[in-house]
Every structure is written in C-alpha cells, then in structure tokens.
C-alpha positions in Angstrom: -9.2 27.1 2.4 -11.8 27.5 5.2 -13.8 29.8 2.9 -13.7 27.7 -0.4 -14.4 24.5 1.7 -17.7 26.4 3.2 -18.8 27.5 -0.3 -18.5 24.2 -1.4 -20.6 22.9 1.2 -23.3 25.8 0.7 -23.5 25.1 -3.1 -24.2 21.1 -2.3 -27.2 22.2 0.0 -28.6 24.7 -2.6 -28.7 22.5 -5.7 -29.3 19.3 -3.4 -33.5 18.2 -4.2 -35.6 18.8 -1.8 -38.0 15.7 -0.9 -41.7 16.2 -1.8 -43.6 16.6 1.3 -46.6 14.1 1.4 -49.8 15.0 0.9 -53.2 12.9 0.3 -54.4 13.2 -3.5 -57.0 11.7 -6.0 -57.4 8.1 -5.4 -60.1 5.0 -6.8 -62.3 4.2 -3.6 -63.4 0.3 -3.7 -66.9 -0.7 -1.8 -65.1 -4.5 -1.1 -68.1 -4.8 1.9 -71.2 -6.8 1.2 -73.3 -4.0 2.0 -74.4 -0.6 -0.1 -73.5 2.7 1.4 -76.4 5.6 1.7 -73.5 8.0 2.0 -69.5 8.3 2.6 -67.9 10.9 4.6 -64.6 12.0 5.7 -62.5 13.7 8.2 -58.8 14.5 9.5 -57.9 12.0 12.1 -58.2 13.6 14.9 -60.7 16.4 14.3 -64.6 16.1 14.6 -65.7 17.8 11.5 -67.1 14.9 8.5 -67.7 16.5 4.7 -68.9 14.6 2.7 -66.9 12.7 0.2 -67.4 13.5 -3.5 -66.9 10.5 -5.6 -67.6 9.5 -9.0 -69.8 7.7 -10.6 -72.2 8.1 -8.2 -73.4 6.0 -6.5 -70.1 4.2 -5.4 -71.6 3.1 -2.6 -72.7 -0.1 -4.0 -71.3 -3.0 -3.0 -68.2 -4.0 -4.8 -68.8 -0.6 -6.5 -65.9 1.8 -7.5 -65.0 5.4 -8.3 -62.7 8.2 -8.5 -62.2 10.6 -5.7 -61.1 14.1 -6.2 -59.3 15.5 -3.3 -56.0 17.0 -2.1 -55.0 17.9 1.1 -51.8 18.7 2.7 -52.2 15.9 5.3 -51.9 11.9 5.0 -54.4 10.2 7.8 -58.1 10.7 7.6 -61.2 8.6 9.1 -64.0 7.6 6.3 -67.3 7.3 7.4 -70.1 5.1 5.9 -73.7 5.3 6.3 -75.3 1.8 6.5 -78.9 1.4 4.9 -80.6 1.0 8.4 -79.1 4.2 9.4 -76.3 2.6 11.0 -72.5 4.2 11.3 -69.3 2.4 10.5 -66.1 4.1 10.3 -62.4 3.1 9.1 -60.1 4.8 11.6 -56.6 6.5 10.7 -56.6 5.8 6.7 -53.8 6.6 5.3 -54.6 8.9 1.9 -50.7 9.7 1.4 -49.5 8.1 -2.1 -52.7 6.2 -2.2 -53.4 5.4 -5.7 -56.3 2.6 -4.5 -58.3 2.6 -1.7 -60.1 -0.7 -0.8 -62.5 -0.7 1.9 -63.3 -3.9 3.6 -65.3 -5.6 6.5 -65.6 -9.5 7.1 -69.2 -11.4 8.2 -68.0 -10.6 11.8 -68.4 -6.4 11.4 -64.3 -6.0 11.7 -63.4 -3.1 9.0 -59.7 -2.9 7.1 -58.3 -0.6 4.4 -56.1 -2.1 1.7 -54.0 -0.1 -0.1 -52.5 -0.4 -3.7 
C-alpha cells in the first residue's frame, strides 16, 4: 500500500506543469517625457555595465515617440538610461522588463521619473 501510494505521488509531480520562469522579452518603449533623447541605454539592476538599447524605428527618442525593442534576458529588473540633449543623464531605477508588453517612460515639469507598465 505504502509503495502504490508513493507511486501515485511520484506520477502527480512528473506530469504536474512546471511554471515558466520569468524572463524580460520584446516590449514597445514609449518616450511619454517632454524632452528628445540623444541615446537610451540599459543595464541589470545592480551591475555597472550600460549597452545600448536597440530600438526601432529609430529615433524613438523623440518625445512622445515609440518603438519596438528586441531583447531577452533571463532576468526581470534593469535601469534605462537616457541621454538628455545638453548632455545631461537621467535614469529610471529597477524597471521591471518581466511580462512587460509596454513600457512607458515618464517624468513630470519637476524632473521626478516613473515607468508605467501595460
């Protein structure tokens, strides 16, 4: 009894699905700022290294412009860099690239940046 009731168990694991681990993908990036980009980078949170980000059309970083990101990476949270016209840095911290289908990127008349995501 012991023996068919472990079987029984070990079949339910084997056939049970496994959950698809997340994983960042293509998204649409929206420029929602008042203000063009020169360029747009990215990094893994955490790390130092930026590459750039390859979006299309080009340029996206128009403002209120939008495009289509390739990219795929095994993990989910990621800084994005933009490079102001005046040579000036602003970054989104910790974005969240996991099961994003839209990014938006925002910043108010005050400077203060926020993602939306759809």
């Amino acid at each position: 009894m012991k023996k068919a009731l472990a079987a029984a168990i070990a079949a339910t694991l084997i056939i049970s699905p496994v959950p698809a681990s997340a994983q960042a993908t293509n998204f649409t990036l929206i420029n929602a700022t008042d203000i063009d980009f020169t360029a747009l980078k990215v990094r893994r949170y955490g790390t130092d290294e930026w590459k750039p980000l390859v979006i299309a059309p080009v340029p996206v970083g128009k403002a209120g412009g939008r495009g289509s990101v390739q990219f795929n990476n095994p993990d989910c949270a990621f800084d994005l860099q933009a490079t102001l016209p005046d040579g000036r840095i602003v970054v989104w911290p910790g974005v969240n690239l996991c099961e994003a289908k839209v990014v938006t990127l925002n910043r108010n008349d005050r400077g203060q940046l926020w993602v939306d995501y759809q």
